[in-house]
Backbone of each chain as ProteinMPNN parsed JSONL, in Angstrom:
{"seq_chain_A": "XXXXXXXXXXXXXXXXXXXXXXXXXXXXXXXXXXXXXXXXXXXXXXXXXXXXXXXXXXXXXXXXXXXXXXXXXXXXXXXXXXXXXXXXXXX", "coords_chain_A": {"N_chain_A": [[83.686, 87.736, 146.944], [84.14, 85.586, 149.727], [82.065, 85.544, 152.238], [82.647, 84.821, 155.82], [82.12, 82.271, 157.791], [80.072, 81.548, 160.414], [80.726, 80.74, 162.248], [82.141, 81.606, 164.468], [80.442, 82.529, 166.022], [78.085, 80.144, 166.6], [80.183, 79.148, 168.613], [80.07, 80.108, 170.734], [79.856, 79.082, 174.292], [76.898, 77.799, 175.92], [75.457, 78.894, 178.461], [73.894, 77.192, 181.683], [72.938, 79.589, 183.313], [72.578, 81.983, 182.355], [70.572, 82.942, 181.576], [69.811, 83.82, 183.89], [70.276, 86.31, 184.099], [70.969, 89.865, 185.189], [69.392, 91.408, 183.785], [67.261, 90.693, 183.079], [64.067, 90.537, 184.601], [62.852, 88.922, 187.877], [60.039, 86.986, 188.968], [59.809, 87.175, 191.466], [60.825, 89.285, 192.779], [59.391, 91.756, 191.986], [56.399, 91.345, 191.676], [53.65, 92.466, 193.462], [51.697, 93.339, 196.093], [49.133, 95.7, 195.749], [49.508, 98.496, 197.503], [47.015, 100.322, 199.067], [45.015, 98.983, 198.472], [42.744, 96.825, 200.126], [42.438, 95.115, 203.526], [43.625, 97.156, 205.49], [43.949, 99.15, 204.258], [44.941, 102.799, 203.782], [43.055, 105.485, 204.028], [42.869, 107.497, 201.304], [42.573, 110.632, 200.493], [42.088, 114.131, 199.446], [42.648, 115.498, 202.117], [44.23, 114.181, 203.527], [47.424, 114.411, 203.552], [49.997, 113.119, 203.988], [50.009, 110.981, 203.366], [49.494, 111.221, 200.104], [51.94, 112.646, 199.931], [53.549, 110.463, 199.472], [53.373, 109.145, 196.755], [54.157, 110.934, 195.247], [56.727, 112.769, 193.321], [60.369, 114.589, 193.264], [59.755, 117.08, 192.121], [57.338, 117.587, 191.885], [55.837, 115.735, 190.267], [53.007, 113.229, 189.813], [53.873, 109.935, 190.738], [54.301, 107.054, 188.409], [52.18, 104.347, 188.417], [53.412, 102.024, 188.033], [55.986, 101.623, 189.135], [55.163, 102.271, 191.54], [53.414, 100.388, 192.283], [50.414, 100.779, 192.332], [46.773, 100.155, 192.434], [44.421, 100.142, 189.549], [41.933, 101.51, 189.718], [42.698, 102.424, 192.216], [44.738, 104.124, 191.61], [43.548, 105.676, 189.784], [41.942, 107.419, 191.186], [43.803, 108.279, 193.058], [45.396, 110.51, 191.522], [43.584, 112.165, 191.269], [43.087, 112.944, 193.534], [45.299, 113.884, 194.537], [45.006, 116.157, 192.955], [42.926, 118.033, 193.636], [44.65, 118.537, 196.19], [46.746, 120.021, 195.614], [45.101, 122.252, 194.2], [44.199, 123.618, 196.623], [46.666, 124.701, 197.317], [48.374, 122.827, 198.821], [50.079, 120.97, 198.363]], "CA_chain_A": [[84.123, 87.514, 148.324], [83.122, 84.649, 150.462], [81.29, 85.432, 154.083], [83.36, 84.41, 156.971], [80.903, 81.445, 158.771], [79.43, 82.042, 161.521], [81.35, 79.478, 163.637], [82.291, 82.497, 165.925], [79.372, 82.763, 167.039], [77.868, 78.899, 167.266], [81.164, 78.33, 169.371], [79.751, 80.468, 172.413], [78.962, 78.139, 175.108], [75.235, 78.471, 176.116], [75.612, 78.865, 179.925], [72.402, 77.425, 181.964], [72.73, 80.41, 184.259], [72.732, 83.08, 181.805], [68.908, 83.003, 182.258], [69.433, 84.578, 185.091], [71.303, 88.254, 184.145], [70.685, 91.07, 185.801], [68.579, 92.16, 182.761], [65.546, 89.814, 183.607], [62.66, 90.555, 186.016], [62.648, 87.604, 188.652], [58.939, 87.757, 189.009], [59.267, 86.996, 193.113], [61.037, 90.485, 192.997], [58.436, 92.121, 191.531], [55.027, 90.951, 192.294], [54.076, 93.329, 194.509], [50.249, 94.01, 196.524], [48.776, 97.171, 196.073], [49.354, 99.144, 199.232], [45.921, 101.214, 199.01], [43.782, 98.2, 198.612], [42.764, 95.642, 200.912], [41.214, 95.617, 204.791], [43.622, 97.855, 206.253], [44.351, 100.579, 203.787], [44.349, 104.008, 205.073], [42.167, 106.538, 203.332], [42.961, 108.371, 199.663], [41.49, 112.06, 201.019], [42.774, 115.26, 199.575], [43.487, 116.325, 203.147], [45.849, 112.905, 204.127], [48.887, 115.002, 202.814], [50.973, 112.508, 204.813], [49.712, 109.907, 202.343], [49.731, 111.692, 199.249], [53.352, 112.965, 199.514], [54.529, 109.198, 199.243], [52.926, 109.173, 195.538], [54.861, 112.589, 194.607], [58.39, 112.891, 193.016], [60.595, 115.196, 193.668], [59.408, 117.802, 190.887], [55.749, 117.583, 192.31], [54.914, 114.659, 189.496], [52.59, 112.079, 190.426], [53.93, 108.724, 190.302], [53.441, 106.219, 187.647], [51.611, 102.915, 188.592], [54.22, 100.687, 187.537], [56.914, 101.908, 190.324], [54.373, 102.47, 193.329], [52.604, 98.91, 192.347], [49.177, 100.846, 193.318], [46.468, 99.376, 191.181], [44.237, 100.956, 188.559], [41.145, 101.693, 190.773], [43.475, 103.174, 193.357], [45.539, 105.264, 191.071], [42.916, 106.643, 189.341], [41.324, 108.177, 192.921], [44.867, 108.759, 193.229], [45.469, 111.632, 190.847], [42.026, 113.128, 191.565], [43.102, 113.934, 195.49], [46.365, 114.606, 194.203], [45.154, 117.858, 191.83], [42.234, 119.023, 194.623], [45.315, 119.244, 196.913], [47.314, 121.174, 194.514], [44.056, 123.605, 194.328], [44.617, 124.4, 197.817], [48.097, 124.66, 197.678], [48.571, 121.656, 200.244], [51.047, 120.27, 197.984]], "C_chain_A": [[83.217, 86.541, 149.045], [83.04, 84.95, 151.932], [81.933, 84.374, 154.618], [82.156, 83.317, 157.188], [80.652, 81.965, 159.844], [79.655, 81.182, 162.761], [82.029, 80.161, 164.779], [81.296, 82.497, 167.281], [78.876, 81.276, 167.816], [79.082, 78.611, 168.608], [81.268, 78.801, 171.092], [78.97, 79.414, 172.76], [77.943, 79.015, 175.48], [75.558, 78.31, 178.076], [74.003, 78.39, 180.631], [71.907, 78.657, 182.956], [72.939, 81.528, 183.832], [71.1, 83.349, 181.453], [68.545, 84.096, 183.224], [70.652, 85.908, 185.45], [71.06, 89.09, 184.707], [69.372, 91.87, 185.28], [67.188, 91.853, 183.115], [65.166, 89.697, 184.654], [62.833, 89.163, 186.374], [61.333, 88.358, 188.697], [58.923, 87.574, 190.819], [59.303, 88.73, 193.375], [60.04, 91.424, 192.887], [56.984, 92.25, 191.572], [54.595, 91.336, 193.468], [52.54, 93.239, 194.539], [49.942, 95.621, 196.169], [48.676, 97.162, 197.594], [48.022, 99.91, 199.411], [44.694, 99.954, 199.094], [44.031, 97.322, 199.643], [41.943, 96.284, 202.511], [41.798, 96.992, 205.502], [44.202, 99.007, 205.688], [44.232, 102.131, 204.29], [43.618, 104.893, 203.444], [42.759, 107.244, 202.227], [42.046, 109.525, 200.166], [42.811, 113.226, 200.433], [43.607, 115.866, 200.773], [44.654, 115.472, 203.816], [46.656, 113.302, 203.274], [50.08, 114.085, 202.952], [51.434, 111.351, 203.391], [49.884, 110.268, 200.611], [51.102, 112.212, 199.146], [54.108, 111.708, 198.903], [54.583, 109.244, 197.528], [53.143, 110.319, 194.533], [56.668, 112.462, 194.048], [58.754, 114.172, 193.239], [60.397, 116.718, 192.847], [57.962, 118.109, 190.971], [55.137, 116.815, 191.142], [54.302, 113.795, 190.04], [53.071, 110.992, 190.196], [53.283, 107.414, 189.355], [53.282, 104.717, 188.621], [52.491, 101.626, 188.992], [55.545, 100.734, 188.542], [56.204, 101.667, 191.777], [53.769, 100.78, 193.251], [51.236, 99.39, 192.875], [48.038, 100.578, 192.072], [45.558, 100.569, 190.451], [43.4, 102.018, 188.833], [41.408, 102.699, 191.724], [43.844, 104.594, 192.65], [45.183, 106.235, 190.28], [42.501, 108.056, 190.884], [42.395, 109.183, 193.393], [45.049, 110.177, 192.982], [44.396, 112.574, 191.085], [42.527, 114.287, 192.99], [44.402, 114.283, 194.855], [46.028, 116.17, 193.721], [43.982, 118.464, 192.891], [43.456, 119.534, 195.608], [46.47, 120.417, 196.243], [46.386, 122.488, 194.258], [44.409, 124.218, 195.448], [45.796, 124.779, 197.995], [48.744, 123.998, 199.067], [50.168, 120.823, 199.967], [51.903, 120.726, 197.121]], "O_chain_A": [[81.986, 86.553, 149.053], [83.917, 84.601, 152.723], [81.909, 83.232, 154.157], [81.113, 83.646, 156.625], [81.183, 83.038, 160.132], [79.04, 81.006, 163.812], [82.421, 79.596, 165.8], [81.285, 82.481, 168.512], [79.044, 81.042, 169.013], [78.758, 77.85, 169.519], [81.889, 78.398, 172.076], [78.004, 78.888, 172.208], [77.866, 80.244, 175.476], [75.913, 77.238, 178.566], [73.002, 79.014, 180.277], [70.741, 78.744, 183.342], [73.46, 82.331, 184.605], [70.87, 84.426, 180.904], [67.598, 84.868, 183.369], [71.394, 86.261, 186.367], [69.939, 88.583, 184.738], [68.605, 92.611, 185.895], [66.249, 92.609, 183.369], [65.615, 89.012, 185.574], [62.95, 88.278, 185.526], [61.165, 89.572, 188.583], [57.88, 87.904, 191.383], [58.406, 89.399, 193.886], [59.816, 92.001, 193.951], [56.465, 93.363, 191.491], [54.969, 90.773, 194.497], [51.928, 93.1, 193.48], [50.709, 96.543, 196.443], [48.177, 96.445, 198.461], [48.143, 100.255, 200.586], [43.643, 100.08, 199.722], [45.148, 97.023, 200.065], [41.251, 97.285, 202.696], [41.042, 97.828, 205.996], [44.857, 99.804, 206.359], [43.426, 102.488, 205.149], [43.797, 104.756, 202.233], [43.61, 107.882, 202.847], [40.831, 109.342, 200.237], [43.993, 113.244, 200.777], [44.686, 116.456, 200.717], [45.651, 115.87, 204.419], [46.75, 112.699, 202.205], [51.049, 114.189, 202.201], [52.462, 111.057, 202.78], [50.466, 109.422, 199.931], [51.478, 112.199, 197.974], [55.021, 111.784, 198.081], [55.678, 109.364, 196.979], [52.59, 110.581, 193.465], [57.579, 111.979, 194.721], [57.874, 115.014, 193.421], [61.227, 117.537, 193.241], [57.435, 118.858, 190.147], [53.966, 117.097, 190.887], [54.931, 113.308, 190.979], [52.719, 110.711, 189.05], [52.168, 106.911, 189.489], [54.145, 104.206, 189.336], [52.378, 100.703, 189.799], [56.12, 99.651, 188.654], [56.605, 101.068, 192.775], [53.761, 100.093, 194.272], [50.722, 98.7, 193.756], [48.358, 100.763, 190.897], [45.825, 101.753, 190.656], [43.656, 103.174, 188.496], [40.651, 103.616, 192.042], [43.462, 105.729, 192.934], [45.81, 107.248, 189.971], [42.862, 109.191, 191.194], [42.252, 110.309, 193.871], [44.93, 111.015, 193.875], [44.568, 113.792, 191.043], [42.442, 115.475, 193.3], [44.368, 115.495, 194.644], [46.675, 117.16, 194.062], [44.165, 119.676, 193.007], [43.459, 120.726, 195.914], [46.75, 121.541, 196.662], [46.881, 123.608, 194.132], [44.926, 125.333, 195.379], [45.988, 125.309, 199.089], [49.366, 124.505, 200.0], [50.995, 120.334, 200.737], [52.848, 120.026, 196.759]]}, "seq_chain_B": "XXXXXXXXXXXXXXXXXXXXXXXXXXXXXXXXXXXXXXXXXXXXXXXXXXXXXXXXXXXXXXXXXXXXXXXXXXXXXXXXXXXXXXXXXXXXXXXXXXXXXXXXXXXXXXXXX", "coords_chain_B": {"N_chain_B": [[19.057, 115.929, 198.947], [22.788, 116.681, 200.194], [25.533, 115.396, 200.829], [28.079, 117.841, 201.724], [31.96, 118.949, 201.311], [33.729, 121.831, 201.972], [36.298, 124.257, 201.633], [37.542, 127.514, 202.437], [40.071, 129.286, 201.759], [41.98, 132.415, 203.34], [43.299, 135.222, 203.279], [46.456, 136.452, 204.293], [47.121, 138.436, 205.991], [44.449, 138.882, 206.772], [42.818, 139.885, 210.095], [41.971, 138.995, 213.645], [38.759, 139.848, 213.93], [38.057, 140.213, 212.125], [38.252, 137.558, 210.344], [36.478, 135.985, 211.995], [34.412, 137.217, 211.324], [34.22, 136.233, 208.105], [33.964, 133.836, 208.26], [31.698, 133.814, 209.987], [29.921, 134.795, 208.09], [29.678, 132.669, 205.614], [28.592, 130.666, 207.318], [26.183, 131.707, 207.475], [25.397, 131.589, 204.885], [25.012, 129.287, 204.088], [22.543, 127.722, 206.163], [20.525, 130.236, 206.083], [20.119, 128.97, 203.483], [18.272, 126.583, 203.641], [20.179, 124.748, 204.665], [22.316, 122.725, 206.244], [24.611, 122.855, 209.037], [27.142, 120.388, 209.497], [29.672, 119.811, 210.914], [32.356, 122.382, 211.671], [35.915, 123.236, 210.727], [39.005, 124.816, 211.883], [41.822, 125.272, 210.737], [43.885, 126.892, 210.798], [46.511, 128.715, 210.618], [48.412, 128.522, 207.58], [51.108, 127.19, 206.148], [52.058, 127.624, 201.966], [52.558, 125.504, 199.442], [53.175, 126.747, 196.723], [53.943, 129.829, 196.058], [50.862, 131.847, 196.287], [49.136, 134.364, 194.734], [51.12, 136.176, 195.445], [51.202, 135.821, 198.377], [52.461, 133.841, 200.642], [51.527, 132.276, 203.306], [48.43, 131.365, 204.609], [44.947, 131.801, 205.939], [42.92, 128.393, 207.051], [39.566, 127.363, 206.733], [36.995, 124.834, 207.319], [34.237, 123.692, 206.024], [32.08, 121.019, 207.245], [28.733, 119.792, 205.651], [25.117, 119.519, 204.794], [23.51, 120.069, 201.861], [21.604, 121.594, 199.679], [21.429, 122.117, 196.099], [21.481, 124.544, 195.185], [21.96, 125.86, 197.565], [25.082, 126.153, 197.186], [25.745, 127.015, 194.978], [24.991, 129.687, 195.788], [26.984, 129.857, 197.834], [30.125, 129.916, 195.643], [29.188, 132.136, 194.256], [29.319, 134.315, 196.14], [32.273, 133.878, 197.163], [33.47, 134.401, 194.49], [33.45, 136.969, 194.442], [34.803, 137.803, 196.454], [37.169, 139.81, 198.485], [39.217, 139.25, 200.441], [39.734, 136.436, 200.433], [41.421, 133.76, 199.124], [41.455, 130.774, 197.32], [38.885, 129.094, 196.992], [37.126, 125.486, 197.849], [35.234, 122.916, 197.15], [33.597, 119.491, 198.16], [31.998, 116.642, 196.535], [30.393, 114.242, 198.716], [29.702, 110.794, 199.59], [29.329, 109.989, 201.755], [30.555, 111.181, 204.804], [33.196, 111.217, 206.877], [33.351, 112.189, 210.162], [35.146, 112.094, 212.395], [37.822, 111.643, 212.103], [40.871, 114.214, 211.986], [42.293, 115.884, 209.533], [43.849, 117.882, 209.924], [44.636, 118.969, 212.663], [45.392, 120.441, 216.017], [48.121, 120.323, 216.374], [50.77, 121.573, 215.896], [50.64, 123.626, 216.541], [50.762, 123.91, 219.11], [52.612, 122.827, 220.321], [54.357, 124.577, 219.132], [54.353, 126.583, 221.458], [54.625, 125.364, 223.28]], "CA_chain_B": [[20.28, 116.498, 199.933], [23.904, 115.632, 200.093], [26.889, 115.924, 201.808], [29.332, 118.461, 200.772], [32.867, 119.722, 202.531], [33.888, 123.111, 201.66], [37.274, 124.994, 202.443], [38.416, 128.272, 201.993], [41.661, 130.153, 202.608], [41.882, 133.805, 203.195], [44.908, 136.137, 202.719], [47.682, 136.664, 205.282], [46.824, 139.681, 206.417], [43.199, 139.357, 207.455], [43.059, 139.939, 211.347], [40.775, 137.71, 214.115], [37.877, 139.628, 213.992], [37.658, 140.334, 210.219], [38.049, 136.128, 209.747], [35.002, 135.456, 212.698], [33.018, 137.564, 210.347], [34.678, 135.605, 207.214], [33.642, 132.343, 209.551], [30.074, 133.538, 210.34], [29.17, 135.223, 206.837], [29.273, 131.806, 205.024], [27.817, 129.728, 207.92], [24.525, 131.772, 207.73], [25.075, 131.453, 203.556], [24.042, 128.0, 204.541], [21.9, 127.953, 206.986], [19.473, 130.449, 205.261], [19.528, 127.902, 202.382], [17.749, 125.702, 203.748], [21.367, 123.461, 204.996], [22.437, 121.926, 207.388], [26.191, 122.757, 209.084], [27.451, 119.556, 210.86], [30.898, 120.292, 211.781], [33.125, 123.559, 211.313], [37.112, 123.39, 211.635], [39.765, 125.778, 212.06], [43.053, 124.969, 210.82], [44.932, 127.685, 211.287], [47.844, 129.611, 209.9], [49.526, 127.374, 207.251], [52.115, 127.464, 204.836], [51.135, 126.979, 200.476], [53.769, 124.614, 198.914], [53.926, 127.438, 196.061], [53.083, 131.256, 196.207], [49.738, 132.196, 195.672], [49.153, 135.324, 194.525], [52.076, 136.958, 196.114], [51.344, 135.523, 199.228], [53.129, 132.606, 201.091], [50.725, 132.197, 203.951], [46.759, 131.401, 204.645], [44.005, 131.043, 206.707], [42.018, 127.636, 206.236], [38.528, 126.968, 207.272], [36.757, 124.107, 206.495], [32.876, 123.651, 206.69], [31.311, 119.741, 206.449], [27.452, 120.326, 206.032], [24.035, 119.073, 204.558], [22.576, 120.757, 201.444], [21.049, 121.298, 198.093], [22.821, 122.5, 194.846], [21.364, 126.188, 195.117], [23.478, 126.693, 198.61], [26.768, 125.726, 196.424], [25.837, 128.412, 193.711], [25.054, 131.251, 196.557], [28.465, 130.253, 198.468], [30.543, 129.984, 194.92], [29.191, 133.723, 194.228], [30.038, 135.227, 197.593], [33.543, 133.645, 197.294], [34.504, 135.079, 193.839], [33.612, 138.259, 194.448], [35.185, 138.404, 198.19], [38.234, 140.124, 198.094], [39.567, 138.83, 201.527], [39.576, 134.779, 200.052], [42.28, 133.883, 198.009], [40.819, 129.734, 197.128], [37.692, 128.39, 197.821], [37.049, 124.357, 196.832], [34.041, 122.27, 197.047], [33.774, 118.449, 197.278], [31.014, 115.893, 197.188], [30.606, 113.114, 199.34], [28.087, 110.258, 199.688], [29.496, 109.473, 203.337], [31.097, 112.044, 205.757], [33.657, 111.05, 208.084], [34.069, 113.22, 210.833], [35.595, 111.67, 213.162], [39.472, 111.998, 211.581], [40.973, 114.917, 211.314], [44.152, 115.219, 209.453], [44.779, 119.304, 210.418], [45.005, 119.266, 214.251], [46.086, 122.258, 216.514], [49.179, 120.038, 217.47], [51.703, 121.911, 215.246], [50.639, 125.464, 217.456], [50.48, 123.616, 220.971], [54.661, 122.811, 219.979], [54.724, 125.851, 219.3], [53.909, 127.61, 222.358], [55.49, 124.735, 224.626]], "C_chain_B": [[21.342, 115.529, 199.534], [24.885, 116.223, 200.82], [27.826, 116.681, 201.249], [30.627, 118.775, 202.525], [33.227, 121.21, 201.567], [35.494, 124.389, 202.36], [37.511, 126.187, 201.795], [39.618, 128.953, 202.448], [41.654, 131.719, 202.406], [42.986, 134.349, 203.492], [45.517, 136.014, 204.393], [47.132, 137.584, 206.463], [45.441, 140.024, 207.511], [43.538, 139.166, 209.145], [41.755, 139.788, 211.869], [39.54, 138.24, 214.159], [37.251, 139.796, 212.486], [37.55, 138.289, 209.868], [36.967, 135.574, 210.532], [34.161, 135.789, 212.031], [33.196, 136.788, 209.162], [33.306, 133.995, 207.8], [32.04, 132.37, 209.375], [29.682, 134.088, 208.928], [28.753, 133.244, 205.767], [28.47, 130.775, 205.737], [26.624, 130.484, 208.015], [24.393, 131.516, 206.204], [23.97, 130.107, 203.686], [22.792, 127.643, 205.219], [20.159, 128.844, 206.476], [19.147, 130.282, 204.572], [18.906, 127.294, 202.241], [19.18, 124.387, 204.404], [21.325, 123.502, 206.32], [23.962, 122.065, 208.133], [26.317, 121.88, 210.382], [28.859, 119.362, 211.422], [31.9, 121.714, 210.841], [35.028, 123.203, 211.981], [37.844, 124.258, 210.986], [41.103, 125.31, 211.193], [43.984, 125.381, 210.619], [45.649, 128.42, 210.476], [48.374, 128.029, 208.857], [50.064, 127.482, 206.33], [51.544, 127.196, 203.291], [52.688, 126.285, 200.333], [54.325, 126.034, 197.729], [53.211, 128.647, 196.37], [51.87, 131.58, 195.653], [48.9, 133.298, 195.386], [50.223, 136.385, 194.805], [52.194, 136.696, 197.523], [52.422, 133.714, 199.678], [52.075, 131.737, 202.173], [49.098, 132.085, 203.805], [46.012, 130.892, 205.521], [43.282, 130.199, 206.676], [40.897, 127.837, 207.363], [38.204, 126.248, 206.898], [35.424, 123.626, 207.254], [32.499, 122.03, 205.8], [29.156, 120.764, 206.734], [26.552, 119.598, 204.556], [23.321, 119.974, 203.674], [22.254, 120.394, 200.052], [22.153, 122.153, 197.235], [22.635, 124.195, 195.29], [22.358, 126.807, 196.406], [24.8, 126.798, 198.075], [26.422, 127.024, 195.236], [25.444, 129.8, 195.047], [26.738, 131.431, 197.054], [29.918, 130.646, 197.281], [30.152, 131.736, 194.372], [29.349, 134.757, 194.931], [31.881, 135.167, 197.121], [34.323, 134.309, 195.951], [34.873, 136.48, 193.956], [34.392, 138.939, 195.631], [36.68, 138.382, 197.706], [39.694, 139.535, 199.513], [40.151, 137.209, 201.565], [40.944, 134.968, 198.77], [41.793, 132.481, 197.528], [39.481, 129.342, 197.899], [37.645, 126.415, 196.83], [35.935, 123.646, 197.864], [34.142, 120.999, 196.989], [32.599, 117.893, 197.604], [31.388, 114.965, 197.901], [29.41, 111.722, 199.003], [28.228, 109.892, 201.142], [30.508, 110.418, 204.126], [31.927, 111.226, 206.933], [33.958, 111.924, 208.651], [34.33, 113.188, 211.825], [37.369, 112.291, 213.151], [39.474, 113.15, 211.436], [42.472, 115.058, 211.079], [45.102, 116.528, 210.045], [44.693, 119.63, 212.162], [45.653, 120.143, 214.698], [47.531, 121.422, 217.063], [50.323, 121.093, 217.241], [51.84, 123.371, 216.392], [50.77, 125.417, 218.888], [52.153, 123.488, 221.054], [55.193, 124.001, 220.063], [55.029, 126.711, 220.51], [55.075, 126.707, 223.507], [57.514, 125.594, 224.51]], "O_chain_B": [[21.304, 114.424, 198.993], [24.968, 117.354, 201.299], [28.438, 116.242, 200.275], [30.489, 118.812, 203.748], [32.794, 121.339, 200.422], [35.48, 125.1, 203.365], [37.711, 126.111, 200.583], [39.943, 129.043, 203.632], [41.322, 132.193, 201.32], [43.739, 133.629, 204.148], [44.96, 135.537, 205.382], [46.822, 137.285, 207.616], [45.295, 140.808, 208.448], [44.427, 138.384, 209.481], [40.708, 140.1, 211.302], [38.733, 137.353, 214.438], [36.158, 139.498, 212.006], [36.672, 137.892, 209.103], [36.357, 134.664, 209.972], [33.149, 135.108, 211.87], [32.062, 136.408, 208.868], [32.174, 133.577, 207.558], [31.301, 131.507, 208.899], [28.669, 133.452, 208.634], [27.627, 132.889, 205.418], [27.732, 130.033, 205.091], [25.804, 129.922, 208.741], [23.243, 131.172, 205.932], [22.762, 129.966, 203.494], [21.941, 127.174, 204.462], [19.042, 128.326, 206.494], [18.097, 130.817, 204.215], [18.543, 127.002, 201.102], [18.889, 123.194, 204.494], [20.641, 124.044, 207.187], [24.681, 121.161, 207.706], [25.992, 122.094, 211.55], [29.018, 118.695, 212.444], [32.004, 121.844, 209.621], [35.366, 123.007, 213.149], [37.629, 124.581, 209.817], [40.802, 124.124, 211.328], [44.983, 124.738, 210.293], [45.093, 128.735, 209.424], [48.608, 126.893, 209.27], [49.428, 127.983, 205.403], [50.513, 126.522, 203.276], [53.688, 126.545, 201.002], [55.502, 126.394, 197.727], [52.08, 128.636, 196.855], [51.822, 131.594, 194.423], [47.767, 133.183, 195.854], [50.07, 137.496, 194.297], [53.161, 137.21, 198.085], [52.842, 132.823, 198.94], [51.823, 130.569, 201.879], [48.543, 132.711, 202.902], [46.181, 129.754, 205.96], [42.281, 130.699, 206.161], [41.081, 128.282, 208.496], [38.686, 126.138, 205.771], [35.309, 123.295, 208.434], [32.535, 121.762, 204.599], [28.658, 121.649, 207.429], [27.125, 119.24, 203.527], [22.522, 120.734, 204.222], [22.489, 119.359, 199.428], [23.242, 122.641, 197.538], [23.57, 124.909, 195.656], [23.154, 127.746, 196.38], [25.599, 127.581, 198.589], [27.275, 127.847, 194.905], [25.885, 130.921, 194.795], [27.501, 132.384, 196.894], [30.753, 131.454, 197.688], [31.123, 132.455, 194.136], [29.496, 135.913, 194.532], [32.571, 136.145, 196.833], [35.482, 134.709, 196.057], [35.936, 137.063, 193.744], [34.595, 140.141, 195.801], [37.281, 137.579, 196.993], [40.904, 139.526, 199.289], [40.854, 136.783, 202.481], [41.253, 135.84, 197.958], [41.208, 132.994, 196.575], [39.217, 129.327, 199.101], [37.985, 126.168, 195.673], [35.851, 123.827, 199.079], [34.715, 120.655, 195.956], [31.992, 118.26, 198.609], [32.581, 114.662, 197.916], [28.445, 111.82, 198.246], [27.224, 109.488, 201.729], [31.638, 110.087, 203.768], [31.308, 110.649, 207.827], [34.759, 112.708, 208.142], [33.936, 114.105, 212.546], [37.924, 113.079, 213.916], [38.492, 113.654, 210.89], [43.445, 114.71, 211.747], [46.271, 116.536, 210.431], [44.719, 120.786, 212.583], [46.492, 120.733, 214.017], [48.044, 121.83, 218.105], [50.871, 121.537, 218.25], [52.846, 123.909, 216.854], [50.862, 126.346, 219.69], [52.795, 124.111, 221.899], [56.121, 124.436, 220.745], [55.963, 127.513, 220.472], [55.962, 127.154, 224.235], [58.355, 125.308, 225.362]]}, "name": "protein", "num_of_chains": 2, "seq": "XXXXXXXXXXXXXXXXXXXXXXXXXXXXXXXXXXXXXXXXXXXXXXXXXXXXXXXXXXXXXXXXXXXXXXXXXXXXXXXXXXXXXXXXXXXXXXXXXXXXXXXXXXXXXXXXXXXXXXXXXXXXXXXXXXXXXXXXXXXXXXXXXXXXXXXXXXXXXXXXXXXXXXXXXXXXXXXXXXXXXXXXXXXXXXXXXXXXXXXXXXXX"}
């Protein structure tokens, strides 16, 4: 048996705007500041509950990194005040 | 020396002059340590997110203050054995703000209005 060619396939046009699918990160979208760093961040404290709820799902998980955009520095500190307020039952 | 804060919560139940003695028993723990207590706050009645022991409710206190390690091992051996405490927690600092506070009596002044 002889294999069909593959002239099905070559015969899709290449679109130049199929670059730009739904599938692929624009990086403007994306490229995001940490909110925690910088001059006017507000405080990472076990007792700023206000602040710590943002960084909570609805299941009481902490948020990963890569959703919140908070950086590594931050998000370590993060989890720390997160589980002292969980000691107290704050959260 | 160093800066520590210090909170504990005590059961539902306890009533105001059983928690003034709660209040003043650990501020002389300190105190006859050799520490230092530079602010004391209240913060009231307040809900736990999950049940804690069978309770729903608790009283917080929360002491900032000035000491050595041995005051943190006297107050940590009062607190397990006290049957009145349901959490106690401990943190260090190297800088104290105590200016902010995030538990304010506003929630009880609403209340009342």
């Amino acid at each position: 048996m002889k294999r069909k060619s593959n002239k099905k396939f070559n015969k899709r046009p290449q679109n130049p705007l199929s670059k730009l699918s739904l599938f692929q990160k624009s990086d403007s979208r994306f490229s995001k500041k940490c909110p925690l760093s910088g001059k006017d961040a507000p405080i990472v404290d076990y007792k700023n509950i206000k602040l710590l709820k943002r960084y909570i799902s609805d299941t009481d998980k902490i948020m990963p990194s890569r959703i919140t955009s908070v950086s590594q520095n931050k998000q370590r500190k993060l989890t720390s005040e997160i589980k002292k307020a969980k000691i107290l039952g704050l959260i | 020396m160093s800066f520590y804060e210090h909170t504990l919560i005590a059961k539902q139940d306890t009533s105001t002059p059983e928690l003034k003695k709660i209040e003043k028993k650990y501020e002389d723990i300190i105190t006859n340590t050799e520490g230092e207590i530079i602010k004391i706050e209240k913060w009231g009645l307040l809900n736990f997110s999950k049940k804690i022991k069978a309770y729903n409710k608790g009283f917080y206190i929360h002491y900032k203050f000035k000491a050595e390690s041995k005051t943190l091992e006297e107050i940590k051996k009062n607190s397990i054995i006290d049957n009145s405490l349901l959490r106690h927690l401990t943190v260090k600092y190297k800088k104290l703000d105590i200016e902010t506070e995030y538990f304010t009596e506003k929630d009880s002044n609403e209340k009342k209005k």
